[in-house]
C-alpha positions in Angstrom: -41.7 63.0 142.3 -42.4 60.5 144.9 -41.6 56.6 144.0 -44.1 54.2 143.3 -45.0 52.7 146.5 -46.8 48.7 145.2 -45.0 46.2 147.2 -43.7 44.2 145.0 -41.3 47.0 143.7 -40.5 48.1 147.7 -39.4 44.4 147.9 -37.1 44.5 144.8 -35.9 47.9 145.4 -34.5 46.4 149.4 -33.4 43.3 148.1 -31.1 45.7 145.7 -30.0 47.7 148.6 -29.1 45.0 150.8 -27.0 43.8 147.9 -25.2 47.1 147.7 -24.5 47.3 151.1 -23.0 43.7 151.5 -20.6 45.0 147.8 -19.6 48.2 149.5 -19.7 47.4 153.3 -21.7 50.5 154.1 -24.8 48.2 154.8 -28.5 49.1 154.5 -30.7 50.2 157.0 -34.6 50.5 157.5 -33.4 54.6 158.0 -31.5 55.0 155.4 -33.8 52.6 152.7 -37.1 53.9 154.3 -35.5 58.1 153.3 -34.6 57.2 150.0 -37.8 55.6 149.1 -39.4 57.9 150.5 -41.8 55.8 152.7 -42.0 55.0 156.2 -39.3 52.7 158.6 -42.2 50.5 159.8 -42.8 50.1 156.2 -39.4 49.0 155.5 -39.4 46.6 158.6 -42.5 45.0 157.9 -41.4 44.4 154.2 -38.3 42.5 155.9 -40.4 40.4 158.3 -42.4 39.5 154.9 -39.1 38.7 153.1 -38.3 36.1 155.9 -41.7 34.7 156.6 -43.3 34.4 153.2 -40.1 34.5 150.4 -38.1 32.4 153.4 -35.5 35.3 152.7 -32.2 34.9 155.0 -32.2 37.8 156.2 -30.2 38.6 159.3 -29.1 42.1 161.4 -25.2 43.1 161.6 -25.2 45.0 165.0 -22.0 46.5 164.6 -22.1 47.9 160.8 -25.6 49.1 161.5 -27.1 47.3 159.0 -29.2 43.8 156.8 -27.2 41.3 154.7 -28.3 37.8 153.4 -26.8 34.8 155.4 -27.1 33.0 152.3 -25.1 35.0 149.5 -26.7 32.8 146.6 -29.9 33.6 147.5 -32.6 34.7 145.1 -35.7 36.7 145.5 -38.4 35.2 143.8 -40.1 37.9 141.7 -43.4 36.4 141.4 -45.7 33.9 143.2 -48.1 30.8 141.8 -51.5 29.9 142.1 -52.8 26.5 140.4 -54.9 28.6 137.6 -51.2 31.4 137.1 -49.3 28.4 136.3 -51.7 26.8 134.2 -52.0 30.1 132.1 -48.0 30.1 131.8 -48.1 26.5 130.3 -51.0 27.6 127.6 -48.5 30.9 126.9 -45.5 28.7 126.3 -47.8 26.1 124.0 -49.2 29.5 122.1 -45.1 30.5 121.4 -44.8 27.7 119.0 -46.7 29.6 116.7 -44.5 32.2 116.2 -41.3 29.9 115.6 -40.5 30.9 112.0 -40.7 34.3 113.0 -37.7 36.8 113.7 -40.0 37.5 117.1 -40.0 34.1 118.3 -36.2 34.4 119.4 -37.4 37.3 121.1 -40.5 36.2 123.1 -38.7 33.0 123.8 -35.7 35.1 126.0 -38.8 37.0 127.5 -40.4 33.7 128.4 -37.1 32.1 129.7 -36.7 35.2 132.3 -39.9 34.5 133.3 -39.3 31.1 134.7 -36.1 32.2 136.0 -38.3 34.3 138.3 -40.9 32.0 139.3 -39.9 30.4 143.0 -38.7 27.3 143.9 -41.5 26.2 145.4 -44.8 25.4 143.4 -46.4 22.8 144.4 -48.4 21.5 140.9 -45.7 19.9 138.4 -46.7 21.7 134.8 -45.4 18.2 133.0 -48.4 16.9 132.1 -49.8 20.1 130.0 -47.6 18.6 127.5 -49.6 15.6 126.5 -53.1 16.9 127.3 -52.7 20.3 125.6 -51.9 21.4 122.3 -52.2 24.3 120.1 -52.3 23.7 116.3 -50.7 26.8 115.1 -51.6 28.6 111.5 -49.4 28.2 108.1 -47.5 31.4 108.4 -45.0 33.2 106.1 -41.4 33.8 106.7 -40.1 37.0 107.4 -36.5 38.2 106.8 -35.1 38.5 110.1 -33.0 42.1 108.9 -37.1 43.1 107.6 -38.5 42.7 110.9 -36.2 44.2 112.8 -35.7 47.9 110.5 -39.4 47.9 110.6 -39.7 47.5 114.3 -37.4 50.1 114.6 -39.2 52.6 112.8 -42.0 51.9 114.4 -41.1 52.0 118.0 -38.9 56.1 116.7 -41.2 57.1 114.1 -38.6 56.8 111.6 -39.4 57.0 108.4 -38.7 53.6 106.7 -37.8 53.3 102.4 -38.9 50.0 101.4 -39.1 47.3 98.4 -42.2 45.9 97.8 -43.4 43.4 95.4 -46.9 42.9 95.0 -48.8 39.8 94.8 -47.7 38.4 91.4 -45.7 40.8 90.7 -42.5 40.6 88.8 -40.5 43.6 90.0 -40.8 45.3 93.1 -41.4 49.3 93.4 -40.0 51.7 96.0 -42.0 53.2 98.4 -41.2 56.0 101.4 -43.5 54.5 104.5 -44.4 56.3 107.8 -44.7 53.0 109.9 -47.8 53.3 112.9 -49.2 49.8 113.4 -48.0 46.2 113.1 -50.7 43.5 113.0 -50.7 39.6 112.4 -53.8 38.1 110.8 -53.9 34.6 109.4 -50.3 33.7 109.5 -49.2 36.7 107.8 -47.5 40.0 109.9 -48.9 43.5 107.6 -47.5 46.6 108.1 -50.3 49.9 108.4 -48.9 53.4 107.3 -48.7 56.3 105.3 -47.6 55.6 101.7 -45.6 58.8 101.1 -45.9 57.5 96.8 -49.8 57.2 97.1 -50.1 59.7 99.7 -52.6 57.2 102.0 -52.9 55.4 105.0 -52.0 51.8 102.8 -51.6 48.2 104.3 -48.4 46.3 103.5 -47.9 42.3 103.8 -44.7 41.8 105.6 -43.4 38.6 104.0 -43.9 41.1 100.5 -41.1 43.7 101.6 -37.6 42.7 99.9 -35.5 45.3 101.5 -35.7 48.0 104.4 -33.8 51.2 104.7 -34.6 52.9 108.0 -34.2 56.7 107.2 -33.0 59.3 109.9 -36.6 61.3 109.0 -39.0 61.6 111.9 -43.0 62.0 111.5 -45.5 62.1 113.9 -48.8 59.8 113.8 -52.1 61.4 112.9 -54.0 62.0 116.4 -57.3 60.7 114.3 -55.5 57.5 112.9 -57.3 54.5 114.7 -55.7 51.1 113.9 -59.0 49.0 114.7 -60.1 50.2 111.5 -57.7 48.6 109.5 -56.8 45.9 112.0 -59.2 44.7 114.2 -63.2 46.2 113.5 -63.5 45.1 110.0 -63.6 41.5 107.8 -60.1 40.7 106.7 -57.4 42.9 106.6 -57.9 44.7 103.5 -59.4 48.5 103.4 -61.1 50.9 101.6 -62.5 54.4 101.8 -66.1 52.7 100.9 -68.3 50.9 103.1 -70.4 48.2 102.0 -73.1 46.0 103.8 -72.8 42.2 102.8 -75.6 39.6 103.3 -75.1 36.2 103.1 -77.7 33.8 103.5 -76.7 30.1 104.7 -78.3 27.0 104.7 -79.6 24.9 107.2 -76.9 22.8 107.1 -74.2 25.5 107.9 -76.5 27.7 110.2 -75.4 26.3 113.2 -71.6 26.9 112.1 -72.6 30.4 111.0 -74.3 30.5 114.5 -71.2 29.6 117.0 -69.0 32.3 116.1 -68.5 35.9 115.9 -67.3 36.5 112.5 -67.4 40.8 112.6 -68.2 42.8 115.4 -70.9 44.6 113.9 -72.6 41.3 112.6 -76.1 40.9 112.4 -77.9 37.8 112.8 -81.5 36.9 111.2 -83.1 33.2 111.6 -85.2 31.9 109.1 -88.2 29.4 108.9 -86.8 27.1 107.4 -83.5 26.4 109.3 -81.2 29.4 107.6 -79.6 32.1 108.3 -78.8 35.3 107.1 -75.6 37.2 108.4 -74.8 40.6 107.5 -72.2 43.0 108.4 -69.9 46.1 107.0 -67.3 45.8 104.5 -64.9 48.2 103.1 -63.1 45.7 101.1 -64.6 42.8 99.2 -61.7 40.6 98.0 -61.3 38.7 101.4 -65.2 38.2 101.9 -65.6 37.4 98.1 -62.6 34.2 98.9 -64.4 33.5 102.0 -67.9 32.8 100.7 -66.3 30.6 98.3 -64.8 28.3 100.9 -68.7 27.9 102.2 -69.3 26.3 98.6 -73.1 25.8 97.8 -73.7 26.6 101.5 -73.9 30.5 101.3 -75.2 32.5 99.1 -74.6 36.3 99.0 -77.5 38.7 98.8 -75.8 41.9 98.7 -74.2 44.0 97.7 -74.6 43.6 93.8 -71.1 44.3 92.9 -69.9 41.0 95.2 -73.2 39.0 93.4 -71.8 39.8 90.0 -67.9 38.8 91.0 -68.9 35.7 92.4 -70.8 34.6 89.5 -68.1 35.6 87.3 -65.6 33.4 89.6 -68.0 30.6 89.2 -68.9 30.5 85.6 -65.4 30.8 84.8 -64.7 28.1 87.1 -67.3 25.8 85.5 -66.0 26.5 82.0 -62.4 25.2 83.4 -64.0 21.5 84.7 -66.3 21.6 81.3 -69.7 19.8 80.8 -70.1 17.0 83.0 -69.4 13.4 81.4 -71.2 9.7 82.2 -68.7 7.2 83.2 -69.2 4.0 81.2 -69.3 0.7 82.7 -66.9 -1.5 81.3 
């Protein structure tokens, strides 16, 4: 199969040959780099004169061994070059790390993101030092993961190994053992879940990260549905949560909230109806209700759900019990 012929990997595969050469003293050529790659010599040679004239590579011609060395054996080839608005976008991806710094990943990403300025060149001409006091990013409250956690899960996921796991759920007391085929990883709201197959239930179940105690990565293999499609439970619905039944909510907000309702996208299938008198009423699907029920809560006397029944009646269960726990309002007396 013939090599990949971009230049940027031409460039890195001569500077590695010239390298070679100048180890072994059997130094490269445009002949014999142009036959292995498979390509042209003009090729080669013009990549050279680009080396020298745009990457100021010191790159010189040894008549006698027939072949191209560095004058300069320190030298490094920069692997990637700068505009104003590349740089900028760097500085905003270092900022955005933060938010993953009580995560096992974070060490990770921040290695990635060191190599990456190892590689950027010498010379760029904007100094990135004043992103830090004219650009911040607030990051979410996030869980903590167990480092050992992270990294058995990751590793069944990137094998298809089947993983056995303890899981406690929310307010639970004792945790239960489960057998899980891992396909998806997804981070929403400060918490990493884990999406697979649930050998104990015998479903497609979502798993809350920061709730798995232990992970045992078994030396069973499976193979992921070819109909499984994470954006279902990860990326088209509201919240995280899902279920085999889909729902449409309605939620009417006041005029007071409408233009908040109005500025964001809350669910890609969202529907949008202005009323007279300032409101508006935002629908979409659901195929879990427990996130949207929480949500419209945090909206207060601003929103009021329309449909379907079933969220009507648990939110005026929530309330009512909510009012019992504050009691009948009292008149403070002047002293």
């Amino acid at each position: 199969m013939a090599k990949d012929k971009t230049q940027l990997l031409r460039l890195l595969f001569i500077d590695r040959k010239i390298r070679e050469g100048m180890k072994s003293g059997i130094m490269a050529n445009c002949g014999s780099m142009a036959a292995e790659y498979e390509v042209s010599a003009k090729s080669i040679l013009r990549d050279i004169d680009y080396l020298r004239s745009q990457r100021d590579a010191p790159i010189a011609y040894d008549a006698t061994k027939r072949g191209y060395y560095y004058t300069e054996e320190n030298y490094a080839l920069p692997a990637i070059s700068l505009n104003e608005s590349d740089l900028f976008a760097i500085c905003i991806a270092e900022k955005a790390l933060r938010m993953h710094e009580d995560t096992p990943i974070y060490r990770k990403l921040q290695k990635v993101f060191r190599k990456i300025e190892d590689s950027l060149p010498d010379k760029v001409s904007i100094h990135p030092g004043w992103v830090e006091d004219k650009l911040s990013v607030i990051p979410e409250r996030q869980t903590r993961l167990a480092p050992e956690v992270w990294e058995a899960v990751s590793a069944g996921l990137g094998n298809n190994r089947t993983v056995a796991i303890s899981y406690r759920k929310p307010g639970g007391r004792e945790s239960t053992e489960r057998r899980v085929d891992p396909y998806h990883l997804t981070r929403y709201q400060g918490e990493w879940y884990l999406i697979g197959h649930c050998h104990r239930r015998g479903a497609i179940v979502t798993f809350a990260m920061s709730r798995i105690e232990t992970v045992l990565l078994l030396a069973d293999r499976f193979s992921v549905p070819k109909g499984f499609d994470h954006a279902r439970y990860s990326g088209t619905q509201f919240g995280i949560f899902s279920g085999e039944r889909e729902v449409t909510v309605k939620i009417r907000f006041s005029k007071e909230h409408a233009p908040y309702v109005l500025e964001r996208e809350w669910h890609p299938g969202q529907t949008l109806v202005r009323e007279k008198d300032g409101g508006v009423v935002l629908g979409f699907p659901a195929r879990h209700l427990y996130e949207v029920r929480r949500w419209v809560l945090s909206w207060g006397s601003g929103a009021k759900v329309l449909a379907p029944k079933e969220l009507v009646d648990a939110l005026r269960g929530e309330l009512g019990a909510a009012l019992a726990d504050y009691g009948p309002a009292t008149k403070e007396v002047a002293s």
